[in-house]
N, C-alpha and C positions, 0 to 999 in steps of 0.2 A: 628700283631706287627706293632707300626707306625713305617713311616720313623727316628723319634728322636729314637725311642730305635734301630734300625739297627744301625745307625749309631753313637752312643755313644758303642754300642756293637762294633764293626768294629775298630774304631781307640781306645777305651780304654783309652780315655780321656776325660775331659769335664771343666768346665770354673767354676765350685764347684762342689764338692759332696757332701750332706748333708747322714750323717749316722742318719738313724731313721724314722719314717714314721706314728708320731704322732701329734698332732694341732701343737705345734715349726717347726718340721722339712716340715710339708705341706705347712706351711705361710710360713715358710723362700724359700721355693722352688718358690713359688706364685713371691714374692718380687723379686730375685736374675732375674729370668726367664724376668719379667716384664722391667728390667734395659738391657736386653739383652743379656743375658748372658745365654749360655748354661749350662742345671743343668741336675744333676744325684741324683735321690734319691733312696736310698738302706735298706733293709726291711731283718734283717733276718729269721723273720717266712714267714707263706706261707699266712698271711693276714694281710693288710695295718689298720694303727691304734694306734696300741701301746695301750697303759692304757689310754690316753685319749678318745678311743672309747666309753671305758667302765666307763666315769667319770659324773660329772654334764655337764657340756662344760662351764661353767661360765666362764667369765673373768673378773677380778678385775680391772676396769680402773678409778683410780680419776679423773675428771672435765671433764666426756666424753659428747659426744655433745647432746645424748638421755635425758639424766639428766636435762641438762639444757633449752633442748628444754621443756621441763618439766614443765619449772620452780624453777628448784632444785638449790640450795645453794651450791655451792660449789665452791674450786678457789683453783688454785695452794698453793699458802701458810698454807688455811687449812690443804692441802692433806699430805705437806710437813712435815709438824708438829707432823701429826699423825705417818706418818712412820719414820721419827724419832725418835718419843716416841716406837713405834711397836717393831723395830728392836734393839733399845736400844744404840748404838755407834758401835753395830759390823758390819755395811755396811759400805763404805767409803760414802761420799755423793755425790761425783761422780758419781757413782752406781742408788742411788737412784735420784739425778737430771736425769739421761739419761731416768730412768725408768716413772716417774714425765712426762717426755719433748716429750717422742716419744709414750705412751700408747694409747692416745686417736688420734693421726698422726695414728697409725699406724690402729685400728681397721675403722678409716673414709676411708681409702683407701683400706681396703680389702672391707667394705660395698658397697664402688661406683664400684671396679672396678673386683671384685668377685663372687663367689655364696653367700657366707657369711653371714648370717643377724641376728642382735641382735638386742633384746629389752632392758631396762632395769627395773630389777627389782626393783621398789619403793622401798617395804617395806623390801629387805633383807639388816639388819642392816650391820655395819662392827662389827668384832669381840671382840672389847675393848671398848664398848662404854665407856667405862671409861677415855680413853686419850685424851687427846689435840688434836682437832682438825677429831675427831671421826663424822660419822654422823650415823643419824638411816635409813638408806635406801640411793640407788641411785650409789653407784660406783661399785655395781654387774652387769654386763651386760648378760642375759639367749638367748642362741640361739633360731630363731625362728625355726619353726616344717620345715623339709624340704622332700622334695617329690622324693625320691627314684628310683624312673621308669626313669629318665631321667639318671640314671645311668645305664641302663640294668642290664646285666650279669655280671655286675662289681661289683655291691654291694653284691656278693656273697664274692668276697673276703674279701671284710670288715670287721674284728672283729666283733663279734654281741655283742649289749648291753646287758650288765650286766641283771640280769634279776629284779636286786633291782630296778634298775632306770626305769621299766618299769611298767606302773599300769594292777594289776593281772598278772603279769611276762608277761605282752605281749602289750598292748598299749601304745605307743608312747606319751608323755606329755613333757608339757615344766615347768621348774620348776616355776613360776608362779603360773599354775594349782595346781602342788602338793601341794604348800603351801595353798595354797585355802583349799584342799582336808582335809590334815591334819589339817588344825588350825579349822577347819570347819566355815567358814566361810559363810555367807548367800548365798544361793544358789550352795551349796559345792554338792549337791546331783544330781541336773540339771546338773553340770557340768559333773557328774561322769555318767549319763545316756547318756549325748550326746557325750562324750569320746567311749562310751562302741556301741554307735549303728553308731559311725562314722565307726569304726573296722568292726562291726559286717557286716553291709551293702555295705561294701566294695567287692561284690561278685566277680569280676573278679582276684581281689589277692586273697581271698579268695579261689578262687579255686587253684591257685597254691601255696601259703605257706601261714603257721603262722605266718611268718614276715609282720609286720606293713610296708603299704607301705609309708608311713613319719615315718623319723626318729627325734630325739627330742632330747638333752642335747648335751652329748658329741659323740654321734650317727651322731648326725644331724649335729655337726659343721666339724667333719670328713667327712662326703658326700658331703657336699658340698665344701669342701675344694680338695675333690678328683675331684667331678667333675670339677672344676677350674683348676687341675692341666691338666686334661683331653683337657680342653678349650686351654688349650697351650701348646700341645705336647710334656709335660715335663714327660721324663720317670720315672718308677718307675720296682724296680726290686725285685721282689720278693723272700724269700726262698735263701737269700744270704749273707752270715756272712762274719762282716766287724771281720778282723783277727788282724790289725797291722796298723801304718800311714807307711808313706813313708817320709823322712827323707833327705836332700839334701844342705849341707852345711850352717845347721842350719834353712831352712826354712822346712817347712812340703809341700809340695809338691805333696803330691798322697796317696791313701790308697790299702791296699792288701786286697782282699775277695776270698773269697770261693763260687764259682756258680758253680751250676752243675757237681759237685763234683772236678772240675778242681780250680789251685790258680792264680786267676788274679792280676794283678797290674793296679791300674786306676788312671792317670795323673792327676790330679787338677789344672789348671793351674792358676786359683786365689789362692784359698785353699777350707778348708773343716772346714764341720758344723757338728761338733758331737751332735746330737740329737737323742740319745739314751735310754734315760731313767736312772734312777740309777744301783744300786746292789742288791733291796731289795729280789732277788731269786737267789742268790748266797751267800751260806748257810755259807762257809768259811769267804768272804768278809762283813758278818751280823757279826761271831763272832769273827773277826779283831776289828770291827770298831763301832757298835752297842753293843757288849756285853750284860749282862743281860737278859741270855738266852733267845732273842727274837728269832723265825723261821719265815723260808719262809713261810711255811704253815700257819701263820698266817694272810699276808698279802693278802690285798684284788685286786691285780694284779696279773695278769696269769703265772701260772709256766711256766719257763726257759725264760722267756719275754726279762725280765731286770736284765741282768747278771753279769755289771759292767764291759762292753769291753773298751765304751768310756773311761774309770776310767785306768782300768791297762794299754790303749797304753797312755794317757798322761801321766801316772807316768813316763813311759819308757823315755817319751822325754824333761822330766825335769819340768811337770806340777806342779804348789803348788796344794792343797787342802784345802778346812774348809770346817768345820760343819760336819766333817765326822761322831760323833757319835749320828746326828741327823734322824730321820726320819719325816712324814709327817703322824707322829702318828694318828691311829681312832681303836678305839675298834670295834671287828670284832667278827662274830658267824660262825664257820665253819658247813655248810649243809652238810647232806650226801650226798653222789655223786656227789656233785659241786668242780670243779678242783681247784678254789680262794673261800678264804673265803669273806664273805659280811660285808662290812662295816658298824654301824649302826649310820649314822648320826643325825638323825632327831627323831627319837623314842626316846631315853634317854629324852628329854622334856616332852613328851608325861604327863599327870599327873595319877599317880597312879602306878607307878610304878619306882623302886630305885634301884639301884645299889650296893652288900656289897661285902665285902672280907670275908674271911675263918672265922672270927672271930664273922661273922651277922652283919658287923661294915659298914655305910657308910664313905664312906674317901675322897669326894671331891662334888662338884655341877653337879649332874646330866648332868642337860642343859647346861654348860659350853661347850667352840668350841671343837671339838674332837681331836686336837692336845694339849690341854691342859689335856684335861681326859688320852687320852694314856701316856704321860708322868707321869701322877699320877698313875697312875696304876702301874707303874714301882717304882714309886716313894715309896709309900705304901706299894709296896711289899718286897723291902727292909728291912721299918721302921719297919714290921710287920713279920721277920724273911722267908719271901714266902707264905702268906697266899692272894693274889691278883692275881695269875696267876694262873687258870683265878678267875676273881669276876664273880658275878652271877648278872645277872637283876631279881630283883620278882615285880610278879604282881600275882591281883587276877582276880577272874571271870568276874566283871565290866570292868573291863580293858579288860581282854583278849575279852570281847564282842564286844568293841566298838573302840580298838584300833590295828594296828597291830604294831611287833616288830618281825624284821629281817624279814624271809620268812616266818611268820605267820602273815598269811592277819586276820582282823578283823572276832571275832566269828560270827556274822551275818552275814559275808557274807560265812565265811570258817570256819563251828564248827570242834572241836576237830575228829568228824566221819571222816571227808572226807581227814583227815590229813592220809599222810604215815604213813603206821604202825609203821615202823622204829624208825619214829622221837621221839618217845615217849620212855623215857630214854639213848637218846643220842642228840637228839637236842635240849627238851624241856623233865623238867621232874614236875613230877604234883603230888598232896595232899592235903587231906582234909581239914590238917591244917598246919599251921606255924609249928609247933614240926615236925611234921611228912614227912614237906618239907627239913628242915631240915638234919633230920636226915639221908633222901634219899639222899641227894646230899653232905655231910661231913661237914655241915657246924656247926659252933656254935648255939644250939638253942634258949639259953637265950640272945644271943647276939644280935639275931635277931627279938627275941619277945621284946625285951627292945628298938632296932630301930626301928619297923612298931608302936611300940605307941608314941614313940617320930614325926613321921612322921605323922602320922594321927592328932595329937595335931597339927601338923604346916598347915595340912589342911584347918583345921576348925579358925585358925587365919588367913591363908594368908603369914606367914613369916618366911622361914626356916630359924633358930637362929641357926642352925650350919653353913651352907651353901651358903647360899642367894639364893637361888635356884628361879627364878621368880622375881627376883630382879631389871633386867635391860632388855632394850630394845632387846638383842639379846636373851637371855634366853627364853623371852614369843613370839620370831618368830615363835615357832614353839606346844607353846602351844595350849589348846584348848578354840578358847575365850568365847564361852559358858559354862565355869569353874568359878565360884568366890571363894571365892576374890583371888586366885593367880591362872592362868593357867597353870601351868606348877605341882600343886600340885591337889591329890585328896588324900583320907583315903585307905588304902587296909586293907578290912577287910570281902569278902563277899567269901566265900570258892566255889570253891576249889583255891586253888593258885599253882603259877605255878615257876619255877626258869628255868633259862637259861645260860650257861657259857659264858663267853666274853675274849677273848683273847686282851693283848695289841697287837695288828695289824697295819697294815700302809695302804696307798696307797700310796707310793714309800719311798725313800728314798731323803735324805732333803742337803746333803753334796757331795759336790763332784769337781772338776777341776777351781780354782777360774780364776775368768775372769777381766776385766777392763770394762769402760763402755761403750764401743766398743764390747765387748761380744767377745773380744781378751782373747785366755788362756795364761797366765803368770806364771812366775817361781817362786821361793821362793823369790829370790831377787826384785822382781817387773818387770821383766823385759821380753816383750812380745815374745811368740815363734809365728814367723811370717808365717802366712797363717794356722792356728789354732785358731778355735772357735768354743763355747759351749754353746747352748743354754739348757731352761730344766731342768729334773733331773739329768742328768750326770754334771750339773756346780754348786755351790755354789748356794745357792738361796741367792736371793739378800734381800730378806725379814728374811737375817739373821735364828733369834732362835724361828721366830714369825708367826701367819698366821692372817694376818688384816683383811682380805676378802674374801669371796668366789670368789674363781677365780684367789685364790693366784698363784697359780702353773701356770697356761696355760696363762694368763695374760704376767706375765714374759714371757713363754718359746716364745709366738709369736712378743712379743715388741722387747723381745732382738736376733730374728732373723730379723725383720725388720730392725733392727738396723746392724745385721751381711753385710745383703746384700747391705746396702747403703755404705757401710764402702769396702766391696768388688769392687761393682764397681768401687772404685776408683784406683784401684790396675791394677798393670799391669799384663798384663797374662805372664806366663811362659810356654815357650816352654820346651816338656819330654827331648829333647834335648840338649837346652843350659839352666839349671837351677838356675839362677841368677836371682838377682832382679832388672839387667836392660832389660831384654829381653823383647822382642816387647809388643806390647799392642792386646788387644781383634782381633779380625777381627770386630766384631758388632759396627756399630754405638754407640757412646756413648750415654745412653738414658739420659732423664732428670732424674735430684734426684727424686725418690719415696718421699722423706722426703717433697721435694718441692710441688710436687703434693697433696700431704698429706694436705699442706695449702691452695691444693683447684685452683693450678695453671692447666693448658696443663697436661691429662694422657700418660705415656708410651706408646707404640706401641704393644698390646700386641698380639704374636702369636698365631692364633687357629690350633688347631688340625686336620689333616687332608689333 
């Protein structure tokens, strides 16, 4: 144990506490620490992370510096434009100038003065290429591959990546690669060879675990965010539930947890950063606020993770809310034996394969972003009296050979033999033919035989006249551009075929404690509860009803902690003692602004560990 965690254990206070221990609440710890300020960050399972571990690690930054070192097009007014259009009039644009203002400030300063490191990815479109001020690549930014051993016995705690996000459930990729991989792109196969004997020939990890020793997506942006935290003996507290805030003549002031089965009370003497995730695994708080029989067990984050604590202590203290009956919709396959279900982002493109409801009926654009299909699925299932929960994906033999979908890796590499017995009538069910797939799994026969020929007719054209399916720059990211004339379509017609259930699912939950553009929580009246802020899931997403970008989520939750801690340091500390908001200031040197640095001025003074 370093001296910073004695000693925030000992006095039981500290200059913030951030609840949570996901990419928001690591960079905001990074930021707050770096101003000088002593930080407490708090974890209530027994491994640091949260759902971002287990995410892309993408962040959505318009006019970031990668881009344009690039040569990329892009400028604030475009950016602004779009997320205008995106979000529709329901952000204030307050909200979104702060977000605009400090995105790319904020990832330049963890890049120079962190472990941190992003590329960007060119060709990942934004998700509307349809609006004003849309581009086809360049405001995704993909974490680079990062090296693990410099963690020790630390990265044991770490959440482990999903096993979707890793290729063949175990090597480490940046998304980059995978789009390589899937769109199959020239040279898609050298890639996947020198992936597989980087792993393989790795002999001294290898001899002590299956764990890749570079982590990659949101693996990779969590290690290295931990090791930085590490880098500046900011503590982190494990297996510790935040219970309640702490309340003090209208200022928030401290929060109460639960450690080591004992109830602490911890001082905040600036305030505190709820970055906790949503509710989406708190099954009451789903059918409050979500309704339309959605479940936990659908969503593709860890059971009891994110349980909606942030949510019910700000109600308590006069918190507003929006967007509460939103989520962060993606159609999900529940595996056997796997605790979360798997999201399936990228597959649904794939061509040759479609998506129906109970009736054999398609009911939306396959390839479309996966906050839009979840919503339709909910949507349909309505229209269509419950015949969508779940829809089925089918494919046939061609497909199933050359493509994977969910935890079924491509038949050339992984036939149907080598598959869990199991999975065969419960994760994946199979027949000869379309009738008799059908019939296996309840679905309408003629409804279905009347859709694969209507689809296979849009094959052999090129243009799904129901759908548009292959129609626009984000749809064919992820097709196969070795497909003509449309990648995102093939015919399914070569037996045996195969169907799969798809739950509307999430990766969190999309509503919750609204903030100002200070990433201040506020009341219903507009009016700020002081020393209270929310980055993340647990606050309104500031992208409103919409997701413009890959990177939507962590994008925000790290900008509007950045923003938390610049807005913190200027605040006077409070003493457990005299808790007023004229009482003394910091003991630390006041640092310079992060925000200033940010443009590239004199870095902070930053504390190593040790």
């Amino acid at each position: 144990m370093t001296a910073e965690h004695n000693s925030a254990e000992k006095h039981n206070s500290a200059d913030v506490v951030i609840i949570g221990s996901g990419a928001g609440a690591l960079a905001a710890a990074v930021f707050a620490a770096d101003h000088g300020m002593q930080v407490l960050v708090v974890e209530k399972t027994d491994k640091y992370g949260g759902t971002s571990a287990l995410s892309g690690g993408g962040i959505w930054i318009p006019n970031n510096d990668h881009f344009r070192a690039k040569g990329g097009d892009d400028n604030y007014q475009k950016s602004l434009a779009y997320l205008q259009a995106a979000t529709a009039g329901l952000v204030s644009d307050r909200r979104l100038h702060a977000y605009l203002d400090n995105a790319p400030k904020m990832i330049r300063y963890l890049e120079k003065y962190s472990r941190v490191k992003y590329a960007v990815a060119e060709k990942y479109p934004d998700y509307y290429p349809h609006l004003d001020g849309a581009l086809a690549g360049g405001r995704t930014l993909d974490p680079e591959l990062f090296d693990t051993s410099v963690l020790g016995d630390e990265i044991d705690n770490q959440r482990r990546a999903s096993a979707s996000t890793l290729l063949m459930g175990k090597i480490a990729w940046t998304a980059r690669d995978a789009h390589k991989a899937m769109a199959r792109e020239r040279g898609w196969r050298w890639l996947l060879i020198k992936l597989m004997l980087r792993y393989k020939l790795d002999f001294s990890q290898r001899r002590k675990t299956r764990r890749d020793r570079r982590a990659a997506l949101g693996s990779g942006l969590i290690a290295s965010l931990r090791k930085s935290l590490l880098d500046r003996g900011i503590p982190l507290w494990l297996e510790t539930d935040f219970t309640d805030l702490i309340e003090h003549n209208g200022r928030i002031s401290g929060v109460k947890l639960k450690r080591d089965g004992k109830t602490l009370c911890v001082h905040a003497r600036k305030g505190v950063i709820l970055a906790s995730g949503g509710f989406e695994q708190n099954q009451a708080l789903r059918d409050k606020y979500l309704g339309r029989g959605s479940q936990c067990h659908w969503s593709a984050t860890p059971p009891g993770a994110n349980t909606g604590a942030a949510l019910e202590a700000g109600l308590k203290v006069g918190a507003a809310t929006e967007l509460m009956q939103w989520g962060w919709w993606a159609p999900t396959i529940n595996v056997p034996r796997e605790d979360k279900a798997r999201a399936v982002f990228a597959e649904r493109a794939f061509p040759g394969a479609i998506v129906v409801d109970g009736n054999g009926q398609r009911f939306f654009n396959e390839a479309a972003p996966y906050l839009e299909f979840g919503q339709a699925m909910y949507d349909n299932h309505s229209a269509t009296g419950g015949k969508s929960l779940p829809s089925w994906v089918i494919f046939d033999a061609s497909f199933r050979f050359n493509y994977a979908m969910g935890p079924l890796m491509p038949g050339q590499i992984m036939p149907d033999s080598r598959l869990p017995k199991d999975w065969q009538d419960q994760l994946f069910f199979k027949a000869d033919s379309l009738a008799a797939l059908a019939d296996k799994i309840g679905i309408d026969a003629a409804g279905l035989a009347e859709t694969v020929e209507r689809v296979n007719g849009f094959a052999q054209t090129g243009v799904d006249e129901d759908f548009g399916r292959g129609g626009n720059v984000f749809d064919c990211y992820y097709g196969d551009t070795n497909v003509k004339p449309n990648p995102c379509l093939a015919p399914i017609s070569k037996g045996p075929f195969y169907a799969m259930p798809m739950q509307a699912g999430d990766i969190g939950t999309k509503g919750g404690l609204l903030t100002d553009e200070l990433a201040r929580v506020v009341k219903e009246d507009g009016a700020v509860i002081p020393g209270l802020y929310a980055i993340g899931n647990c606050s309104a997403s500031v992208m409103g009803e919409s997701y413009p970008g890959a990177g939507s989520t962590l994008g925000p939750a790290m900008t509007f902690g950045f923003i938390a801690a610049n807005h913190l340091q200027s605040q006077a500390a409070i003493e457990p003692d005299s808790p007023n908001t004229d009482g003394r200031e910091a003991e630390h040197p006041q640092a310079e602004q992060i925000v200033a640095e940010s443009d590239n001025s004199q870095a902070p003074h930053v504390a190593k560990a040790g």
